[in-house]
C-alpha positions as CSV (number, residue, x, y, z in Angstrom):
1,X,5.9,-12.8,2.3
2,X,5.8,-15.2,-0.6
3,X,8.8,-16.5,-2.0
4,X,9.9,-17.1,-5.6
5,X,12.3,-19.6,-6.7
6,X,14.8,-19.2,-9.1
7,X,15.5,-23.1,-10.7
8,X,17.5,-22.9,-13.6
9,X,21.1,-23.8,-15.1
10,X,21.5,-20.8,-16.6
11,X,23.5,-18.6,-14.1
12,X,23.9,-15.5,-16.2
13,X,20.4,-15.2,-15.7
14,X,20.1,-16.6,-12.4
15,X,22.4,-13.8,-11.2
16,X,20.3,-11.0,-13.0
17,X,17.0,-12.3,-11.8
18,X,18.1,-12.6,-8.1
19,X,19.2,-9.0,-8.5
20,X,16.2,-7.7,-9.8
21,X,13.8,-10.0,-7.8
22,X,15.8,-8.0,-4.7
23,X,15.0,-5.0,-6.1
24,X,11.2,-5.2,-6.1
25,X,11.2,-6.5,-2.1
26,X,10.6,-10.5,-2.8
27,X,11.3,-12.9,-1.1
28,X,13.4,-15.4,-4.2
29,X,15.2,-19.0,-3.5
30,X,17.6,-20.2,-5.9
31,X,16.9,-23.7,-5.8
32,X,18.7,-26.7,-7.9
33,X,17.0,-27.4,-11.3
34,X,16.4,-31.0,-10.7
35,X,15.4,-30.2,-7.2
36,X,11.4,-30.1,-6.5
37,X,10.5,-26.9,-5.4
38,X,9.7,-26.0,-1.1
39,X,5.9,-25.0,-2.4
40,X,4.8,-27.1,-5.2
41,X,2.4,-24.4,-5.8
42,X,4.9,-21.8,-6.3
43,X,6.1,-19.4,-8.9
44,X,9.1,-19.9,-10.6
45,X,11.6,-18.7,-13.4
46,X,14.1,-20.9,-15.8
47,X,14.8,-20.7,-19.6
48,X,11.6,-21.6,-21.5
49,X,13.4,-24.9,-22.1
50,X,13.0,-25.6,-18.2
51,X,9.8,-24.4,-17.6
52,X,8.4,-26.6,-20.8
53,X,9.9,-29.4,-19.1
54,X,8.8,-29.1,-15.5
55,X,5.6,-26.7,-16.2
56,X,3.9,-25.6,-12.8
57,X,3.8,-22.3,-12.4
58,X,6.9,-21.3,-14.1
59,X,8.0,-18.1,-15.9
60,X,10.6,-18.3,-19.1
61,X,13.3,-15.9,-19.7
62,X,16.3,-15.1,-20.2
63,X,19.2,-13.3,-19.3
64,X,18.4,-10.4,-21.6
65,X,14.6,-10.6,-21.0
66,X,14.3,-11.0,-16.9
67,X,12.4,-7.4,-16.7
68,X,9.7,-9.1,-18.6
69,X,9.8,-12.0,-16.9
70,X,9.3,-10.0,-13.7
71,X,6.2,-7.9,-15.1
72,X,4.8,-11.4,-16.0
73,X,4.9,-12.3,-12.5
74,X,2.9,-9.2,-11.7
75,X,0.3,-9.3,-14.1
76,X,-0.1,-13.5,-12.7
77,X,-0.3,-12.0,-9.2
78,X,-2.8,-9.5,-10.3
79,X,-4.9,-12.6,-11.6
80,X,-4.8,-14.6,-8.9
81,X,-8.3,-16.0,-7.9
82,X,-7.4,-16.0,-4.2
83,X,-5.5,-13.6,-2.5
84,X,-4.4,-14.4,0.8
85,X,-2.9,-11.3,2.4
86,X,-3.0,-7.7,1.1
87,X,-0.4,-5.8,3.2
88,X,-0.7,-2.0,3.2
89,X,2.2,0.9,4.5
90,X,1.3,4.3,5.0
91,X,3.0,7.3,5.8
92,X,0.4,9.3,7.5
93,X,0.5,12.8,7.0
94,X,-2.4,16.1,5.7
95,X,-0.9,13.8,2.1
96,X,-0.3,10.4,3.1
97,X,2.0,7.9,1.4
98,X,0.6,4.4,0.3
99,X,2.3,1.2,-0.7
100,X,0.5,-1.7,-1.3
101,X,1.4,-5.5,-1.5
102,X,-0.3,-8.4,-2.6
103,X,1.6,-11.8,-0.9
104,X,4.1,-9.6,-0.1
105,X,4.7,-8.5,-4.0
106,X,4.6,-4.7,-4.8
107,X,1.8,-3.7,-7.2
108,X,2.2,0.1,-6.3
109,X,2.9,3.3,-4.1
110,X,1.0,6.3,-4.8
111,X,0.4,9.7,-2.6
112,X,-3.3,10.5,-1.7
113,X,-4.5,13.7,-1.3
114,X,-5.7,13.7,2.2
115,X,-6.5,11.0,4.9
116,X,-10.3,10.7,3.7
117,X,-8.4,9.7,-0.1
118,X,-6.3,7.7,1.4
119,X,-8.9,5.2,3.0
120,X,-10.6,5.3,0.2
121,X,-7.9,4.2,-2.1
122,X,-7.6,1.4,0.6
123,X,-10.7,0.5,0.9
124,X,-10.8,0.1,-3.1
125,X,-8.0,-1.9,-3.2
126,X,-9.9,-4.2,-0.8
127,X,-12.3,-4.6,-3.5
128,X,-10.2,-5.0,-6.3
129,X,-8.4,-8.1,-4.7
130,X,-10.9,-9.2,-2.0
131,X,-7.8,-10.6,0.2
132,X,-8.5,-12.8,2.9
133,X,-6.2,-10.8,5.5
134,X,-5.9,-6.7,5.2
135,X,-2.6,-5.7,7.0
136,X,-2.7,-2.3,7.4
137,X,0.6,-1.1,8.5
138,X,0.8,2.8,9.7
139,X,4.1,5.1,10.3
140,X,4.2,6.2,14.1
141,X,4.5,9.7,12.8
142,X,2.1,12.9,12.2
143,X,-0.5,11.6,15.3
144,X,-3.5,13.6,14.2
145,X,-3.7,12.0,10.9
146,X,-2.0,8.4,12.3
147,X,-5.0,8.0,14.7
148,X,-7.5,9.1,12.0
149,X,-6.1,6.4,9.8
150,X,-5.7,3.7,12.8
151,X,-9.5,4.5,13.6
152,X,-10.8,4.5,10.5
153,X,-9.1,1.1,8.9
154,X,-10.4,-0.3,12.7
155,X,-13.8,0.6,12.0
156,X,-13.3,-1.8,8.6
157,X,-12.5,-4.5,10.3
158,X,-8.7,-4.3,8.9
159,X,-5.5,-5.8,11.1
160,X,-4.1,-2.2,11.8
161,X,-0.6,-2.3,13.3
162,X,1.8,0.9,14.3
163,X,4.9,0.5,12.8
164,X,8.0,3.1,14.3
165,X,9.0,4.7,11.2
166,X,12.7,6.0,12.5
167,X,14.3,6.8,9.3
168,X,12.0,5.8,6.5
169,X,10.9,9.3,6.0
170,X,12.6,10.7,3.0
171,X,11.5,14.5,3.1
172,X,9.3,16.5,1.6
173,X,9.4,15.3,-2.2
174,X,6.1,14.4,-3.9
175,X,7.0,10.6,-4.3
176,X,9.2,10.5,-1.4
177,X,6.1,9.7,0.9
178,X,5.5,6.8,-1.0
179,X,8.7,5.8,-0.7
180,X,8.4,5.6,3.0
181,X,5.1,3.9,2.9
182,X,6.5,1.2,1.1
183,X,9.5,0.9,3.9
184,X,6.4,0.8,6.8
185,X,4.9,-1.9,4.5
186,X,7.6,-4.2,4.7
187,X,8.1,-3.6,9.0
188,X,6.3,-5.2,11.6
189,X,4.6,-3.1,14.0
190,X,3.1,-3.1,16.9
191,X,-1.0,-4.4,16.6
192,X,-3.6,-1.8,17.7
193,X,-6.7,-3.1,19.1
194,X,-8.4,0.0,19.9
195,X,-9.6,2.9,18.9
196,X,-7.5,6.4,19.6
197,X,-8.5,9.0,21.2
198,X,-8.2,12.0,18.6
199,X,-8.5,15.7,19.9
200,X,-6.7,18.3,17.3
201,X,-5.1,21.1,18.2
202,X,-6.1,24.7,17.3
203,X,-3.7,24.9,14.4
204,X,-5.0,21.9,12.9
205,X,-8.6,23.3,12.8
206,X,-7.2,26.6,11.3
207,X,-5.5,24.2,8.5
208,X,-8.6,21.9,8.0
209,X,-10.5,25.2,7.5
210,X,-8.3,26.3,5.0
211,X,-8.3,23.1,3.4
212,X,-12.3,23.6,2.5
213,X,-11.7,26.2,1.2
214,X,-9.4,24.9,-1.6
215,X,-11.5,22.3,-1.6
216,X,-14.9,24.3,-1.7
217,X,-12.8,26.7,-4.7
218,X,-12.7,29.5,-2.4
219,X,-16.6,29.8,-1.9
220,X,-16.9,29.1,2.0
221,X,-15.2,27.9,4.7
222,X,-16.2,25.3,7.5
223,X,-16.7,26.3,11.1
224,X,-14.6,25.4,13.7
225,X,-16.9,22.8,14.8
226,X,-17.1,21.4,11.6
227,X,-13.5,21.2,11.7
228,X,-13.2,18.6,14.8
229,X,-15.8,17.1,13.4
230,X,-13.7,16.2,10.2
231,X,-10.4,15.9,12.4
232,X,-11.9,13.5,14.7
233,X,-13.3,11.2,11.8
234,X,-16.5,12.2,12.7
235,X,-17.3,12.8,9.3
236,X,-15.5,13.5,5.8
237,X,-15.0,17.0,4.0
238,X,-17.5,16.5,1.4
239,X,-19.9,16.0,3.9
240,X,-19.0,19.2,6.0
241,X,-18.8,20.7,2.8
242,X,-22.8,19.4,1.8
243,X,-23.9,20.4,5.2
244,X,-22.3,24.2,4.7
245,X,-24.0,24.3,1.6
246,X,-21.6,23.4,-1.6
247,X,-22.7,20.4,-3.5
248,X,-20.5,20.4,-6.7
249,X,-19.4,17.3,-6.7
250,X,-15.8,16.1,-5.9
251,X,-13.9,14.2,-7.5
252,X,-12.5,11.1,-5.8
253,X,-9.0,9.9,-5.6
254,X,-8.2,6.9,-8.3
255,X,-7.2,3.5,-6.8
């Protein structure tokens, strides 16, 4: 995870920064103002005096402006030309939680609608920032939908590791599954190298099959068949839905 440095004289807003640098999940270093910073290349904050004077990649503020300083930081981040690592959590579940990280800043949790939304928000974020590493990190919990993930981000090409989420989960909220995403997103897991076996049980079917439904606006229903097909990630539910015969389009999950 990246670490930003904190180099200023100003300890009012040293101690404000620190606190809200904490609060976002980075990595920060208070370091002596006349002291060169660990990474040259580095971001840091002072008063706009100190950053005038030393320049680099600093950030002004002040004690009553560090929130702003700290939404500079991720608009810079969002503009970086290279971006080394993109580090991923999710909560798998039928409505998986996603955080997402870019060098080990948070740019944003969301809840996706169903595993085929939730690689596909992935997979667009992957575009949008064209890391050089994707770190997939995926809660132990919910195993149908875990493995579908696990296979899925494999077949990318991602680093897919399976973190043991023992009391991240937060219950049942609508934003509370991101919350826990963004708690697998800052654990290490344990790498996964191959793909899972996946074989769904008779109550997930049923649950997929009422899923196309909703999905299909009450007009049909997939076959059981169909079902494992879409369990097993043999294919997604638009596509069962197309080969059934409904062909309204669907709209797809925003990244």
């Amino acid at each position: 995870m990246q670490t930003v440095y904190v180099r200023t004289n100003d300890f009012r807003m040293a101690y404000r920064l620190l606190r809200e640098l904490q609060s976002k999940h980075l990595n920060a270093q208070l370091v002596d103002l006349e002291q060169e910073l660990p990474d040259p290349q580095g971001w840091w904050f002072g008063t706009p005096e100190e950053v005038e004077r030393f320049g680099g990649n600093g950030i002004g503020t002040t004690a009553d402006t560090v929130n702003d300083a700290v939404h500079h930081l991720y608009r810079s981040f969002r503009e970086l030309e290279v971006v080394h690592r993109l580090t991923v959590g999710i909560d798998p579940g039928p409505r998986p939680g996603c955080a997402w990280l870019v060098e080990g800043m948070l740019l944003g949790k969301s809840q996706d609608e169903s595993v085929e939304d939730a690689v596909s928000h992935v997979i667009g974020l992957v575009r949008v920032y064209s890391p050089i590493v994707v770190d997939v990190r995926i809660g132990h919990g919910s195993p149908l939908h875990r493995d579908r993930l696990i296979n899925r981000f494999l077949s990318e090409g991602y680093q897919v590791s399976q973190v043991n989420e023992h009391r991240t989960s937060q219950g049942t909220g609508r934003h509370e599954h991101a919350s826990s995403a963004l708690k697998i997103a800052l654990l290490k897991g344990e790498i996964v190298l191959t793909r899972r076996a996946v074989e769904p049980t008779e109550g997930e079917l049923r649950n997929i099959q009422r899923l196309s439904r909703k999905r299909s606006k009450g007009t049909l229903t997939i076959s059981l068949q169909e079902a494992h097909n879409v369990a097993c990630g043999g294919s997604t539910m638009e596509e069962a839905l197309w080969r059934a015969g409904y062909s309204d389009s669907l709209s797809e999950s925003s990244i």
